[in-house]
C-alpha positions as CSV (number, residue, x, y, z in Angstrom):
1,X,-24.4,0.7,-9.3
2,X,-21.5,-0.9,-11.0
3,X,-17.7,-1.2,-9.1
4,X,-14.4,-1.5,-10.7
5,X,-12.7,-4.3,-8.3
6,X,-9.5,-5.8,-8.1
7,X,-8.8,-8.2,-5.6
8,X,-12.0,-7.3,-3.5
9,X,-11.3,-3.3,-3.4
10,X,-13.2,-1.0,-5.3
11,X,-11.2,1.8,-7.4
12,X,-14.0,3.3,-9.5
13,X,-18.0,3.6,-9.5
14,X,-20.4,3.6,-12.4
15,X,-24.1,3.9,-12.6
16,X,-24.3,2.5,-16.0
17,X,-24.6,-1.3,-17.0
18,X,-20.8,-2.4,-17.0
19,X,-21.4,-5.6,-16.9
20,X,-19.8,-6.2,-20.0
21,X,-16.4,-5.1,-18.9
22,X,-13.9,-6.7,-17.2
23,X,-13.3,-6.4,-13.6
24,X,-17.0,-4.4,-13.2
25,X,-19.6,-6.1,-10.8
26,X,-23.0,-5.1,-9.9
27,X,-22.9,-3.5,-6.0
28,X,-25.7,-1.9,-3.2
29,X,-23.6,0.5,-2.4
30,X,-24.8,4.3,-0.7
31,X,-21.5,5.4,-2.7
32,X,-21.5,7.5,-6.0
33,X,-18.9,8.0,-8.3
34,X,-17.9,11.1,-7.0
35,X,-16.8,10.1,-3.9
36,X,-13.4,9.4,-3.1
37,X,-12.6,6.0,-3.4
38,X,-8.7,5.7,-3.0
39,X,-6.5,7.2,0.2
40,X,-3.7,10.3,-0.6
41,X,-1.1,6.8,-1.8
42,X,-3.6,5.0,-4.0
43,X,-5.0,2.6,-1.5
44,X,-8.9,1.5,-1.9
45,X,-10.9,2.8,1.1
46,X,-14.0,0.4,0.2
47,X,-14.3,-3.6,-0.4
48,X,-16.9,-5.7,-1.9
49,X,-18.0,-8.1,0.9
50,X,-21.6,-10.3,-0.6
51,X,-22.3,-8.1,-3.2
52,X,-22.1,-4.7,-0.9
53,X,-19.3,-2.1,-0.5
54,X,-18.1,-2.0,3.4
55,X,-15.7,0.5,4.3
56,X,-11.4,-1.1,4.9
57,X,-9.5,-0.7,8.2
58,X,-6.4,1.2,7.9
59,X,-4.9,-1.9,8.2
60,X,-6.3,-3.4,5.2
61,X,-5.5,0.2,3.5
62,X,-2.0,-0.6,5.1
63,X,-1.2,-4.2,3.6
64,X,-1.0,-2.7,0.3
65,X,2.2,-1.0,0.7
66,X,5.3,-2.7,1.9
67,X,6.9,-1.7,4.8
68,X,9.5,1.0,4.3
69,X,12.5,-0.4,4.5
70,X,15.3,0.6,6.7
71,X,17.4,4.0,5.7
72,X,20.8,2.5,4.3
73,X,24.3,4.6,6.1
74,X,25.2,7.2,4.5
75,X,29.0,7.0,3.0
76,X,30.5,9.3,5.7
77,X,28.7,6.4,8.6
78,X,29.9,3.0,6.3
79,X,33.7,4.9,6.3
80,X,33.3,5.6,10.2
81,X,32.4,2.1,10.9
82,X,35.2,0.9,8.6
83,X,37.8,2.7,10.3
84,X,36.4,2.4,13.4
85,X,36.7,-2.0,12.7
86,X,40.5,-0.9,11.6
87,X,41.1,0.6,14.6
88,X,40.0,-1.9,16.4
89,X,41.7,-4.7,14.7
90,X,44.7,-2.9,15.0
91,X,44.6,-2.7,18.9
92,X,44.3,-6.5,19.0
93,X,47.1,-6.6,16.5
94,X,49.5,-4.5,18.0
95,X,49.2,-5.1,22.1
């Protein structure tokens, strides 16, 4: 069996001789190419460890997507916080 792999993960399986192509390495795998290779966001479920296909950890799977950043404020929140600062400010200002 042949495996399409990037980086260590495999994204695709073939039983015919790829080795022609690039990025295609002979495998002993129990996999075919029907089986699902790639999680519901695109991440490889199976790696290439001495020539043999061993199933990823989720958090392999995980450290191909960055972490979600942080929601930014909406504008009603950043004008809130601006006039709450004002407010503020002026309190100081004005004892």
């Amino acid at each position: 069996m042949f495996a399409f792999v990037d980086n260590g993960r495999v994204f695709a399986l073939n039983a015919a001789d790829m080795s022609g192509n690039s990025g295609w390495q002979q495998v002993n795998t129990t996999l075919t190419p029907e089986d699902r290779l790639t999680d519901e966001r695109g991440a490889a479920l199976y790696k290439v460890v001495n020539g043999t296909t061993q199933e990823r950890t989720q958090q392999e799977r995980e450290a191909d997507w960055p972490p979600i950043p942080a929601p930014v404020p909406s504008l009603a929140e950043r004008i809130t916080f601006v006039e709450d600062c004002l407010m503020e400010m002026s309190e100081e200002v004005y004892k």
